[in-house]
ZAMARGU-4260 file (C-alpha; in steps of 0.2 Angstrom, whole numbers, plus 5000, padded with zeros to 4 digits):
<rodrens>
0) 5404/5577/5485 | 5422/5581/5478 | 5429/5583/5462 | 5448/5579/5457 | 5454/5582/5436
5) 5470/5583/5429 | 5478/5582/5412 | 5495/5578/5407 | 5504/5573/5392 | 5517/5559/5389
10) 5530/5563/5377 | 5528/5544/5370 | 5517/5540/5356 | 5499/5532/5361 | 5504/5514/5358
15) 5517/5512/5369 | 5509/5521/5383 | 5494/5512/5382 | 5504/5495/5380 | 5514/5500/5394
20) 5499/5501/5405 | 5497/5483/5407 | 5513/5484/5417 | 5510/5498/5428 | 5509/5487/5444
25) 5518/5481/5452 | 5529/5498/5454 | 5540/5506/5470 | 5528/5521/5470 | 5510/5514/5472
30) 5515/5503/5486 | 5497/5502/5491 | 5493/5490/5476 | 5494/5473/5481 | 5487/5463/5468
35) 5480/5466/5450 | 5467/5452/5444 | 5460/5451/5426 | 5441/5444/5430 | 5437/5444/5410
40) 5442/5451/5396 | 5434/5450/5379 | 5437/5457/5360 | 5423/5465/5349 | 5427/5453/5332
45) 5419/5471/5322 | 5427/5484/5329 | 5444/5477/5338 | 5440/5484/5354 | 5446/5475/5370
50) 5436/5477/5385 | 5446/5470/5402 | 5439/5469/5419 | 5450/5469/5434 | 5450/5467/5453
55) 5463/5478/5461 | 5467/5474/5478 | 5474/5488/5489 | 5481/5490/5506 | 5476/5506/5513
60) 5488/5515/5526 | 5473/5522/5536 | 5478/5521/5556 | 5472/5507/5565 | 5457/5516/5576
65) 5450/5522/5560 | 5450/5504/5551 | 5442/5498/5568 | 5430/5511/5571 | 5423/5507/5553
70) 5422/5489/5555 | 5436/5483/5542 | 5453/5479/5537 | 5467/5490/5527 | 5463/5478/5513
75) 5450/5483/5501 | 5444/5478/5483 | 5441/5492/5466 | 5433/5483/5452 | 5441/5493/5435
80) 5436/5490/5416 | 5445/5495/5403 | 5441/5498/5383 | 5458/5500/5371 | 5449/5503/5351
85) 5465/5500/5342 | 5457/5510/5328 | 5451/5525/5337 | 5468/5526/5349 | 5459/5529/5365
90) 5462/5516/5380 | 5450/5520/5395 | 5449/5515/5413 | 5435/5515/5424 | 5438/5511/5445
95) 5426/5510/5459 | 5427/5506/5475 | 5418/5489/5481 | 5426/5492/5498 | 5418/5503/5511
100) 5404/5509/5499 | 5392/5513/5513 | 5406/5523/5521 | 5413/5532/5502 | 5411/5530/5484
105) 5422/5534/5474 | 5421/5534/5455 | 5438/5536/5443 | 5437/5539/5423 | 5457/5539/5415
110) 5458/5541/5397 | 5475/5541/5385 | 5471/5548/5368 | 5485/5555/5353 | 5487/5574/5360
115) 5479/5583/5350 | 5494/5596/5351 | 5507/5582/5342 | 5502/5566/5336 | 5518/5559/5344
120) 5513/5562/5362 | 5499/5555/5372 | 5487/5566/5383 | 5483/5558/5401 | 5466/5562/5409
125) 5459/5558/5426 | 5445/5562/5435 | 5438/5555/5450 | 5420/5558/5460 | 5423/5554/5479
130) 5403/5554/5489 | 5402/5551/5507 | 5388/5539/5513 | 5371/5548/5520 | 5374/5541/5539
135) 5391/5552/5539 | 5384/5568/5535 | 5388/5576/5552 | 5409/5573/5545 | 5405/5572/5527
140) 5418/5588/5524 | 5432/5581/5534 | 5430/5564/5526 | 5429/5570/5509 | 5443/5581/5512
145) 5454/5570/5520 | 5449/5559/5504 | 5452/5569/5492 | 5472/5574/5498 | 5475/5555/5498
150) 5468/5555/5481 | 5478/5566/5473 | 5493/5561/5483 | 5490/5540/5475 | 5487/5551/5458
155) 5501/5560/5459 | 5514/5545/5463 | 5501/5533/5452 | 5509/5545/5438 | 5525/5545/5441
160) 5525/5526/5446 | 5518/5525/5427 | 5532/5536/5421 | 5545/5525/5427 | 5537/5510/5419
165) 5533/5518/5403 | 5552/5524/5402 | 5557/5506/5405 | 5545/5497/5393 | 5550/5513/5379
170) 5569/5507/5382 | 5564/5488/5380 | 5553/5492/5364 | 5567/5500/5357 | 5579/5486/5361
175) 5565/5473/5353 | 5564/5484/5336 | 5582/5485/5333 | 5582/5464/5335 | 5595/5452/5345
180) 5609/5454/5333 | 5613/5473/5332 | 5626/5481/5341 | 5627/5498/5349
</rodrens>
């Protein structure tokens, strides 16, 4: 079993980051993300809290003996739900993979809350859980390893992917509050 964490903070207030989310894909840095389905998405009519399940589809770049060897296709399916409570300001993500379970299972928990540090700024967390399946013991380190570089390498450009689009939706929320007539 391996572990990956990091924390980072946005220097953007929690409701634009969190609003911007929703447009993180499709982005030049996570190539890998095909398709982004909502499956269901409901709100608590008491607490305000919007619950939002998704169905990523992805496109693995794993050589071609490797897809053949474990009977599949670079195409694979992670089923994500999310929870934003508007009144708390925290927006949550959980992903696992559908795909490949028996070979890997991998679970990812991101969370965007106010900083603690500056009410302005939003702190990033994500942690992620990869386990290989029993029957691959005998390579269960080399697996898990190899696993856990291509995680952090998809984390690493997931958030600056995120950064580009959060910079972009910023600029057009600006743009939107100073309304159609003004002039710069």
């Amino acid at each position: 079993m391996k572990f990956f964490k990091t924390i980072h903070t946005f220097d953007y207030e929690w409701s634009l980051v969190s609003a911007a989310q929703w447009q993180k894909y499709p982005n030049d840095l996570c190539p890998h993300v095909q398709h982004v389905d909502v499956l269901n998405r409901t709100i608590d009519p008491e607490t305000g809290i919007l619950t939002t399940e998704r169905l990523i589809t992805v496109k693995q770049n794993v050589p071609k003996l490797l897809l053949k060897i474990m009977g599949t296709k670079e195409t694979q399916f992670v089923r994500e739900v999310s929870t934003i409570d508007p009144k708390a300001k925290t927006f949550t993500l959980t992903s696992q993979n559908l795909s490949l379970r028996n070979i890997m299972k991998c679970y990812e928990e991101i969370s965007y809350t106010v900083s603690p540090e500056n009410s302005e700024k939003t702190q990033f967390t994500q942690q992620a859980t990869l386990t290989v399946g029993s029957f691959l013991k005998r390579w269960e380190n080399i697996i898990e390893d190899f696993s856990l570089k291509r995680f952090q390498q998809n984390a690493q450009s997931g958030r600056e992917g995120f950064l580009n689009v959060l910079e972009k939706f910023v600029v057009m929320a600006e743009a939107a509050k100073q309304g159609p007539n003004s002039t710069n």
